[in-house]
C-alpha positions as CSV (number, residue, x, y, z in Angstrom):
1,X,27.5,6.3,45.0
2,X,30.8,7.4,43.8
3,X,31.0,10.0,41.4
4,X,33.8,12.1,39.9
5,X,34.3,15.3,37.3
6,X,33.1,13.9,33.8
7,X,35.3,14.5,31.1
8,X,36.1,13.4,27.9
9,X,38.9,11.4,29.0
10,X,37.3,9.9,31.7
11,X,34.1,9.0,29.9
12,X,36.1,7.4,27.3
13,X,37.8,5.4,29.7
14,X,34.7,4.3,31.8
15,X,33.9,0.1,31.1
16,X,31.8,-1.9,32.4
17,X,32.6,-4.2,35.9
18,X,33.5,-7.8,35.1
19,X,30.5,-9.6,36.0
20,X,28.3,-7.3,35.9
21,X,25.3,-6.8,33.0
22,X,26.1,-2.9,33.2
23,X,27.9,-0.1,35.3
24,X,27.3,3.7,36.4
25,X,29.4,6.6,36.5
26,X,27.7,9.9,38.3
27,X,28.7,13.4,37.4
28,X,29.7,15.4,40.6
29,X,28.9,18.8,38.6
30,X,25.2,17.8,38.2
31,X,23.0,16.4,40.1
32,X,21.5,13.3,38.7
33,X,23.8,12.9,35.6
34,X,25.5,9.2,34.7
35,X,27.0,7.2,32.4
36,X,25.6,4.3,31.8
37,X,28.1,1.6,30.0
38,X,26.7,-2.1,29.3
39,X,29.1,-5.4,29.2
40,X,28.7,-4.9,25.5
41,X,30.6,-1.7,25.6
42,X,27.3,0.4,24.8
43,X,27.0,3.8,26.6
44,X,24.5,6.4,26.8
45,X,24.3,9.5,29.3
46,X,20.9,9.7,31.8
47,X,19.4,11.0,34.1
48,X,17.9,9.8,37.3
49,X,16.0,11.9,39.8
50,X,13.1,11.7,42.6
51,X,9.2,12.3,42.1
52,X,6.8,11.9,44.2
53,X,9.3,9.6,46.3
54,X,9.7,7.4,43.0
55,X,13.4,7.0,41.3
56,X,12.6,8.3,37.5
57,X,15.3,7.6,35.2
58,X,15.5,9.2,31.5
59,X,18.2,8.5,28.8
60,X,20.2,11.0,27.5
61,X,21.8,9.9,24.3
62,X,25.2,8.2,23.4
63,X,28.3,10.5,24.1
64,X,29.0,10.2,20.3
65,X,25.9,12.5,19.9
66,X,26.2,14.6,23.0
67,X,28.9,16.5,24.2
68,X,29.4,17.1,28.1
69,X,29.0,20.7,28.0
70,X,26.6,22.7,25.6
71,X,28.5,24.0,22.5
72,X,28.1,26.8,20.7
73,X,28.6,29.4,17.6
74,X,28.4,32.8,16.7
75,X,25.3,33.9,14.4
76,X,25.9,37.3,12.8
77,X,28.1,38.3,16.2
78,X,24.9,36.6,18.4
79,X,26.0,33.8,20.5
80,X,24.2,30.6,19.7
81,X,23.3,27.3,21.1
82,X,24.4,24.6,18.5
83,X,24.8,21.4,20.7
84,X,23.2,20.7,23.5
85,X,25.5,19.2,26.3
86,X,24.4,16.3,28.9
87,X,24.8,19.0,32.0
88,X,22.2,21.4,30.5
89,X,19.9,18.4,29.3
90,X,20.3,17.1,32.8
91,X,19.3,20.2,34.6
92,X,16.6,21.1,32.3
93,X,15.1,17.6,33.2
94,X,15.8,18.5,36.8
95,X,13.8,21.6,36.6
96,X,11.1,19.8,35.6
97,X,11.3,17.3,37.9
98,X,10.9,20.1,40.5
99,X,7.7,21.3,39.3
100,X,6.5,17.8,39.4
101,X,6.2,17.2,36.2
102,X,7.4,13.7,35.2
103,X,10.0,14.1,31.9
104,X,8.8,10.6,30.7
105,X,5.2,12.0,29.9
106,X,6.7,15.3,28.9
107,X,8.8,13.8,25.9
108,X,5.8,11.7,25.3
109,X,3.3,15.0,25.0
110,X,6.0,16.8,23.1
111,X,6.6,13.5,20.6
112,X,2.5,13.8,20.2
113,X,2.3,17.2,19.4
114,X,5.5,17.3,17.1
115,X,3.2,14.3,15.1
116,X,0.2,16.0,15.2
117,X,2.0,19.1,13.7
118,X,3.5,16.8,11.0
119,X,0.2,15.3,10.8
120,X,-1.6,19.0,10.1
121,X,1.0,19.8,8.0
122,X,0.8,17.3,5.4
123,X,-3.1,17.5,5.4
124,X,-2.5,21.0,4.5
125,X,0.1,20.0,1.9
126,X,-1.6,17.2,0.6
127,X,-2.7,17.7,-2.9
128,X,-5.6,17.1,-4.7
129,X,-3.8,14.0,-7.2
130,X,-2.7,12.5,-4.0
131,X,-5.8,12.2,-2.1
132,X,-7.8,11.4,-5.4
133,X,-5.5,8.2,-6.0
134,X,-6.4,7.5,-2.1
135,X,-10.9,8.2,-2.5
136,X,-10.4,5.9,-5.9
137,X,-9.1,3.2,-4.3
138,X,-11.5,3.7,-1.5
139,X,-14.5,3.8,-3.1
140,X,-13.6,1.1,-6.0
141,X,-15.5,-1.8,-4.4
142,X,-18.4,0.3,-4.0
143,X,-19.2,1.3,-7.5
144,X,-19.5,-0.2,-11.0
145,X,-16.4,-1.3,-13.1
146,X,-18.2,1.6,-15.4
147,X,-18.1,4.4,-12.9
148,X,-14.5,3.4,-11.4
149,X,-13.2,3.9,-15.1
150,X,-14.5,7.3,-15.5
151,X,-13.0,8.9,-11.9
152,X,-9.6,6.8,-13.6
153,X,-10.2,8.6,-17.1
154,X,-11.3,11.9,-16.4
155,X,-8.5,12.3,-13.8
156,X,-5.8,10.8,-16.3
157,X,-3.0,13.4,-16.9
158,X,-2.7,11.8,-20.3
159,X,0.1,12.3,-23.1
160,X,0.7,8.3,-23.9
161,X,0.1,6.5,-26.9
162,X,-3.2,6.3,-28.2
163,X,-4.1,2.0,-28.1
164,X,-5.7,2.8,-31.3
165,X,-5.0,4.9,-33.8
166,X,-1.7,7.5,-33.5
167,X,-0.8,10.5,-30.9
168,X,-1.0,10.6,-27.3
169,X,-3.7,10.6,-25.5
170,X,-5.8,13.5,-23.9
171,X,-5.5,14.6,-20.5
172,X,-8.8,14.6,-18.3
173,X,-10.4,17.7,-17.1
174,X,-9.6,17.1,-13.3
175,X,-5.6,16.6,-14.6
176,X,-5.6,20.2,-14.2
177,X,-5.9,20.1,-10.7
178,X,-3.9,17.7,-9.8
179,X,-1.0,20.1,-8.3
180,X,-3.4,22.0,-6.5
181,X,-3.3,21.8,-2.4
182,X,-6.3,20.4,-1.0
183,X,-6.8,24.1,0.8
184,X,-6.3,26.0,-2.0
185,X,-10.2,24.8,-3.3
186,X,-12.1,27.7,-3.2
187,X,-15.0,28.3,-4.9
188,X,-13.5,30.8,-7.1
189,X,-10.7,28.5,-8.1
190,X,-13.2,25.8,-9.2
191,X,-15.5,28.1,-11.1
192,X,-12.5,29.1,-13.3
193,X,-11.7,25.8,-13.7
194,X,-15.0,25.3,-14.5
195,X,-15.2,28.2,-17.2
196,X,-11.8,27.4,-18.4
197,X,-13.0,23.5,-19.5
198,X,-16.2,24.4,-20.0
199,X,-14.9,26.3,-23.1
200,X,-13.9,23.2,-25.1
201,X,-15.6,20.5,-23.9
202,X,-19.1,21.1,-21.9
203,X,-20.1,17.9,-21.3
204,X,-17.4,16.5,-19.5
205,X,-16.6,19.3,-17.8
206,X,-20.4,19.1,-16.3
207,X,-19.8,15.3,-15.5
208,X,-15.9,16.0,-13.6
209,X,-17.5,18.9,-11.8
210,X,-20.0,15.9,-10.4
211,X,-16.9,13.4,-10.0
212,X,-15.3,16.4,-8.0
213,X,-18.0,17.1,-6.1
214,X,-18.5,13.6,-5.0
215,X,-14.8,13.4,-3.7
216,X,-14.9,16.8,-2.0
217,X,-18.0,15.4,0.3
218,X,-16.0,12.1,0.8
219,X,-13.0,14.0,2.1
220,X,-15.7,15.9,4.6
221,X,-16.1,12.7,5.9
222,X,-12.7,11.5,6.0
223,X,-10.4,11.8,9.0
224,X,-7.6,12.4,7.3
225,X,-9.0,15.4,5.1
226,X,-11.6,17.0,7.0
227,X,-11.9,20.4,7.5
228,X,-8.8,21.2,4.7
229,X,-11.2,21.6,1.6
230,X,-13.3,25.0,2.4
231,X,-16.9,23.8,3.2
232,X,-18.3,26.0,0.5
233,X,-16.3,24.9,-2.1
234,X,-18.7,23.7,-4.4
235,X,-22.0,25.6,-3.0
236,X,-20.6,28.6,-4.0
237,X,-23.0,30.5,-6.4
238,X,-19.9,31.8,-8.7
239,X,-19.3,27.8,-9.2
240,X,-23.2,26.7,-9.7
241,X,-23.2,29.8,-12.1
242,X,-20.1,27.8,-14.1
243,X,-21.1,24.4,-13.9
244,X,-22.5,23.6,-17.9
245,X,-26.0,23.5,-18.6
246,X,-25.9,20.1,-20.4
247,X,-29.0,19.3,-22.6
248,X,-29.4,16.6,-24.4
249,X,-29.1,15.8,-28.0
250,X,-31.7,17.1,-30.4
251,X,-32.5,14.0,-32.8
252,X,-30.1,11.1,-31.7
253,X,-33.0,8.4,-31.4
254,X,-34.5,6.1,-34.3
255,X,-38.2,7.0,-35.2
256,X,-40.6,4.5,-35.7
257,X,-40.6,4.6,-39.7
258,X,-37.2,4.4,-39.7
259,X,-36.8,0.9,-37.7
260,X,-37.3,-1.3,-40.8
261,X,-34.3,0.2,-42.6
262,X,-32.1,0.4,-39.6
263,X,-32.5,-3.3,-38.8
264,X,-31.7,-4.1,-42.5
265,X,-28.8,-2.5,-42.8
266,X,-27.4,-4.0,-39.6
267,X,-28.2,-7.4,-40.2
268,X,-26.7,-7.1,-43.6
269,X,-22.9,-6.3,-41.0
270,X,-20.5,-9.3,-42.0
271,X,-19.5,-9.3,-38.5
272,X,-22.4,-11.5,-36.2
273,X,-21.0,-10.2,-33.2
274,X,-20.8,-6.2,-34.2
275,X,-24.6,-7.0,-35.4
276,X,-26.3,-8.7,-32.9
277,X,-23.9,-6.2,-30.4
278,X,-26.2,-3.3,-31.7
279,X,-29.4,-4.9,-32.0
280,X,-28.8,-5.5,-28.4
281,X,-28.2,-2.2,-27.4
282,X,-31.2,-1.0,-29.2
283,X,-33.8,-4.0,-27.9
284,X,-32.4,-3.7,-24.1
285,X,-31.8,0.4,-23.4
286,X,-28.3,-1.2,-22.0
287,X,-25.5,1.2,-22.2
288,X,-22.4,0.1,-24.6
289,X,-20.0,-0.3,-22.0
290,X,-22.3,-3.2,-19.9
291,X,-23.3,-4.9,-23.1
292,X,-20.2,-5.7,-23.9
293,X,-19.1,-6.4,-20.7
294,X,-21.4,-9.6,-21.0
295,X,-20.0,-12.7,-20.2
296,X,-21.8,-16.0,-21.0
297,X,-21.8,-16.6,-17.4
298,X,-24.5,-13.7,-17.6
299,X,-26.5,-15.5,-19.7
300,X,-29.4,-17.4,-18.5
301,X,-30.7,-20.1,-21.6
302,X,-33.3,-21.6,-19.7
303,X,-34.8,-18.6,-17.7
304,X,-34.1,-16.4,-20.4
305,X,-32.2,-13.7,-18.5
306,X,-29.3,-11.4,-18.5
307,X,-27.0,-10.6,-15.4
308,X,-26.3,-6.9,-16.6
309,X,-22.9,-4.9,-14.4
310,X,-24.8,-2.2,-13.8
311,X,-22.8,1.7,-14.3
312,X,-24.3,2.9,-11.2
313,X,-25.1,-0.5,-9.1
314,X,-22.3,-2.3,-8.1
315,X,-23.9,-5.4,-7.8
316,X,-25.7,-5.0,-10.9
317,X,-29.1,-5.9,-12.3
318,X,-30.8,-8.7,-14.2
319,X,-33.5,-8.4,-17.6
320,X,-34.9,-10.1,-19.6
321,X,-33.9,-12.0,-22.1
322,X,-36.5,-11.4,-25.1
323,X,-37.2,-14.0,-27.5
324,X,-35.4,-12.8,-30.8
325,X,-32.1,-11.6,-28.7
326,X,-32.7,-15.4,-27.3
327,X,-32.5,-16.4,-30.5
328,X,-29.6,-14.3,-31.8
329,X,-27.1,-15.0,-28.7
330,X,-27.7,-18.6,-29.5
331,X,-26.7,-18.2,-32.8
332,X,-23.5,-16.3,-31.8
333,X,-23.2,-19.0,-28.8
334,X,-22.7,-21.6,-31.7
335,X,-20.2,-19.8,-33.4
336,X,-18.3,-19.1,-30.4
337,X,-18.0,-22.5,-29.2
338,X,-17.1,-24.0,-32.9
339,X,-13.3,-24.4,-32.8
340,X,-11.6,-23.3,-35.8
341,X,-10.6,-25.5,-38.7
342,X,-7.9,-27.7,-39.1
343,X,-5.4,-24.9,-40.7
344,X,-6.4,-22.8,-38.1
345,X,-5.7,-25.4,-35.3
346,X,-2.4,-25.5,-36.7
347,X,-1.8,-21.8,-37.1
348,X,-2.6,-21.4,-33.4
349,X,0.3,-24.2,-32.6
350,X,3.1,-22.6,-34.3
351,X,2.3,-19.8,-32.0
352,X,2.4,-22.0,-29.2
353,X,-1.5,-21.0,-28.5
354,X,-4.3,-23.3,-27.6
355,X,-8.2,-22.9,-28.7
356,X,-11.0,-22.2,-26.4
357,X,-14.3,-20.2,-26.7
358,X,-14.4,-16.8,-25.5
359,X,-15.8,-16.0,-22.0
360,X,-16.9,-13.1,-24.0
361,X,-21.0,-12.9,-25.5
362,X,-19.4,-10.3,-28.1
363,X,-15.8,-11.3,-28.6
364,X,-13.0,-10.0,-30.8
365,X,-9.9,-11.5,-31.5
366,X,-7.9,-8.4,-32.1
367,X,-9.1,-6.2,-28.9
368,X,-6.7,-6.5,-26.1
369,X,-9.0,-7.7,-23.6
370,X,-10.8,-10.3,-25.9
371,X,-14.0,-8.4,-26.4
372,X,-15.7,-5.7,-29.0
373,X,-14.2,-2.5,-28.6
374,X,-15.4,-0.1,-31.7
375,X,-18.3,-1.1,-32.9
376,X,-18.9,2.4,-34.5
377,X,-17.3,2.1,-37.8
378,X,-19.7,-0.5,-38.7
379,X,-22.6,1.6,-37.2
380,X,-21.6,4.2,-38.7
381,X,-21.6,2.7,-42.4
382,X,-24.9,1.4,-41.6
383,X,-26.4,4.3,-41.2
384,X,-25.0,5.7,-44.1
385,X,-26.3,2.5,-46.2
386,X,-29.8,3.2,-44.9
387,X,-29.9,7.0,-45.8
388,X,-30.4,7.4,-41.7
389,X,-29.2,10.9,-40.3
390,X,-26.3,9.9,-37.3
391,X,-27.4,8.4,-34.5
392,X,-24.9,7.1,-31.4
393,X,-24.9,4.0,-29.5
394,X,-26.2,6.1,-27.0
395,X,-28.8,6.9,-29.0
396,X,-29.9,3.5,-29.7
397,X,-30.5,3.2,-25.9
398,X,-32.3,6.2,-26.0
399,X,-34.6,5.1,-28.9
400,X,-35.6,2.1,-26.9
401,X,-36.9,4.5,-24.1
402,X,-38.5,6.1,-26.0
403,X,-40.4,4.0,-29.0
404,X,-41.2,1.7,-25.7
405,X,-43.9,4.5,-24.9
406,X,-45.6,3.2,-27.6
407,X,-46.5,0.2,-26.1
408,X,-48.0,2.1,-22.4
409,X,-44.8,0.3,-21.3
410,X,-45.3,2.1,-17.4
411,X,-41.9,4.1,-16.8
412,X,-40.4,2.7,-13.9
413,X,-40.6,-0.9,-16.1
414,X,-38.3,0.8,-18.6
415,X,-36.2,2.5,-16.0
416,X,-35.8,-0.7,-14.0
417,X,-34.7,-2.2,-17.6
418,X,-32.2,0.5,-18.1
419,X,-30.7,0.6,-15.0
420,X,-31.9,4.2,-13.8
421,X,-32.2,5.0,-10.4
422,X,-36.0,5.3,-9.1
423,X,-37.2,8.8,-9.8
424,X,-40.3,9.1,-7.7
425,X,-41.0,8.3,-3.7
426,X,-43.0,5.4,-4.5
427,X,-40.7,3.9,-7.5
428,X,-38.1,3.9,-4.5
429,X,-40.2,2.4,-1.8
430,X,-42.9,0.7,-3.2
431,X,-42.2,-0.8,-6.6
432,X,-40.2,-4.4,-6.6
433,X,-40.9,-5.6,-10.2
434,X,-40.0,-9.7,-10.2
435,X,-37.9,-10.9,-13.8
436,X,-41.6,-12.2,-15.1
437,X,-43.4,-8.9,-14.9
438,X,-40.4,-7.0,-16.0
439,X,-40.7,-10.0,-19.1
440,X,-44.1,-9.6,-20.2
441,X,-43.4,-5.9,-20.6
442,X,-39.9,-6.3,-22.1
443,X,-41.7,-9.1,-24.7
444,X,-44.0,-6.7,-25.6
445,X,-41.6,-3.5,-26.4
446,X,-39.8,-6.4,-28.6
447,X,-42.6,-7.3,-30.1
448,X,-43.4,-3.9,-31.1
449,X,-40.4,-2.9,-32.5
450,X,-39.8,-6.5,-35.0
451,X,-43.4,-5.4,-36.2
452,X,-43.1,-2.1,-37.0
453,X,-39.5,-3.4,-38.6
454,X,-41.5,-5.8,-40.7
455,X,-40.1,-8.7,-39.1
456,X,-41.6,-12.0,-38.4
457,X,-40.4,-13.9,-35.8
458,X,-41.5,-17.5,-34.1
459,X,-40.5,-19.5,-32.3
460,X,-41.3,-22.8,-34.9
461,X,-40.7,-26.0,-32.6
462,X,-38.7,-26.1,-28.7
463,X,-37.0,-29.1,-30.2
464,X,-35.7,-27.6,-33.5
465,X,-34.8,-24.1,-32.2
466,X,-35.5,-20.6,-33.2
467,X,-36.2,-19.4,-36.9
468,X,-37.0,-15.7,-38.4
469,X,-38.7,-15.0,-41.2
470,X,-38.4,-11.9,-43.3
């Protein structure tokens, strides 16, 4: 094996053999360094040496990159290394070489620590917006379209235009923390944010501290973010001490007496949809956000039943459908699927737009996504026509809990209704209530209510439908 004094000159001028795939050239300064040159013209310094009685051969790097001898500079009068040459990369792979150590598994331990450094590095870096957007996303299929929304909106950083109404909207209380490094969660820093939203706006801030909470166990259990957040972080007693003592409202629910003038003054609405929506809410305990979520595809005619998506289930749960809600989604089902008149027909064409019923049990035609968005106003003016002090949609769902105690109506019938989770050992272990027994109970609570609203309701003949009398 030939070898000669590398130089520049002579490194430049090395090519490959005719005939041949590649050629060597081998340093006679140091042991075990060549040039390697391919019949493409591609070159690259290596290094081959013996281990073990095995041939182990390395590559350097392309003599573009790497000079023969190590260059260097002068650092406030220090003499520095600033590129490494082929020689001392040669020897430095000889040395290890004679302390048996293979350089092929070196570079590959050193590669896997330089990542795992990276690695710790940006789990240390990583901050809190980043790996929110990543537990979202994660957890998504696993909860309700309900619950996904609020870790989307109480997480929003805000300041775009409202979708109804003017200004810009306002940022969640977990935007605050969106900056903030993953390690930097201590218990003190969320008790002051805590305090700091508490302030303004105590209920929400009681629900994100939940929604934070939730993430900071899922990133315990997360590969790529355990062990960054501290483990008390949330135990703390400075943050328990913080977190809002939310109550709920006084008043807020409809009292017996006050049913019949309540149900007058929403059936007297204009809008059918807006007043069956909130005799709905009121008769089923549903939250506003699934009933209008229905679909018709949810609703069961013959077995009288509705397919509810469920805030905290993600595959939801079914109710009943009680006779005088039968009676008033049919009535909305016929006006749904009645196409509009001829002049309407022909408005729709000039835009280029086609007819067909709404998907949608409460549809609107000027919501973006095709069903009832704000049925408040009307509630509101309801309320006001009736002489009734303010009660929320909320609050109609908490009137049905509670006037169905009039009826004995056992607990976990009306929490099964509802959609809240089983509050007792055997409610969670013991209790499977079929559709029919959840009926006759639901029938029953419907019953009530129409009768203490002075309504009369029958059902007159199968054949000619469903009729109410006043």
């Amino acid at each position: 094996m030939a070898k000669v004094n590398f130089t520049a000159a002579r490194v430049d001028a090395h090519k490959c053999a005719a005939g041949r795939s590649q050629s060597f050239l081998w340093d006679s300064d140091t042991p075990g360094l060549g040039l390697r040159v391919t019949a493409a013209g591609s070159k690259a310094y290596i290094f081959q040496g013996k281990l073990g009685g095995a041939t182990v051969r390395v590559t350097i790097g392309s003599p573009d990159s790497w000079p023969i001898e190590t260059q260097y500079r002068k650092v406030d009068g220090e003499r520095r290394e600033d590129v490494r040459g082929a020689r001392q990369e040669a020897r430095r792979l000889q040395t290890l070489i004679d302390s048996g150590i293979d350089p092929r598994e070196h570079a590959a331990g050193e590669r896997a620590a330089h990542e795992e450094r990276q690695a710790e590095a940006r789990r240390r870096d990583a901050t809190f917006g980043e790996a929110w957007e990543v537990y979202v996303e994660a957890r998504k299929p696993r909860w309700s379209e309900r619950h996904y929304r609020d870790h989307v909106q109480y997480a929003d950083e805000g300041g775009r235009p409202r979708k109804r109404g003017d200004g810009l909207t306002v940022a969640g209380p977990l935007a605050t923390l969106r900056p903030l490094k993953l390690s930097g969660f201590t218990g003190e820093r969320i008790a002051a944010w805590l305090e700091s939203e508490a302030a303004e706006r105590p209920t929400m801030a009681a629900l994100s501290f939940r929604l934070l909470r939730g993430f900071i166990r899922w990133a315990a259990d997360t590969p790529t973010y355990r062990g960054v957040i501290p483990a008390d972080a949330y135990k703390a007693r400075s943050v328990k001490d913080a977190v809002p003592r939310v109550r709920a409202k006084e008043g807020d629910c409809l009292q017996r007496e006050q049913l019949p003038v309540w149900f007058e003054a929403v059936r007297d609405i204009g809008n059918p949809v807006i007043r069956t929506y909130l005799q709905a809410l009121l008769l089923t305990g549903a939250r506003r956000e699934e009933m209008a979520a229905l679909r018709w595809d949810d609703v069961d005619f013959q077995w009288r039943s509705l397919a509810i998506a469920d805030k905290v289930e993600a595959g939801g749960r079914v109710i009943p459908l009680t006779p005088y809600l039968h009676f008033l989604l049919l009535d909305l089902k016929r006006i749904n699927d009645t196409p509009p008149n001829v002049r309407g027909l022909e408005t729709l064409k000039r835009r280029g737009e086609t007819w067909t019923p709404s998907p949608w049990v409460f549809a609107s035609r000027t919501s973006a996504d095709g069903k009832i968005a704000e049925p408040r106003i009307a509630h509101k003016q309801a309320l006001a026509a009736a002489g009734l002090p303010h009660v929320s949609l909320h609050g109609l769902r908490r009137s049905f809990g509670t006037l169905s105690e009039w009826v004995e109506c056992p607990v976990g019938v009306v929490a099964q209704i509802q959609g809240h989770k089983p509050s007792a050992i055997a409610e969670k272990h013991y209790r499977r209530r079929p559709l029919d027994l959840l009926r006759m109970w639901h029938d029953k609570i419907e019953a009530w209510v129409l009768g203490q609203a002075r309504i009369q309701f029958r059902v007159d003949d199968v054949a000619v439908g469903l009729r109410v009398v006043v």
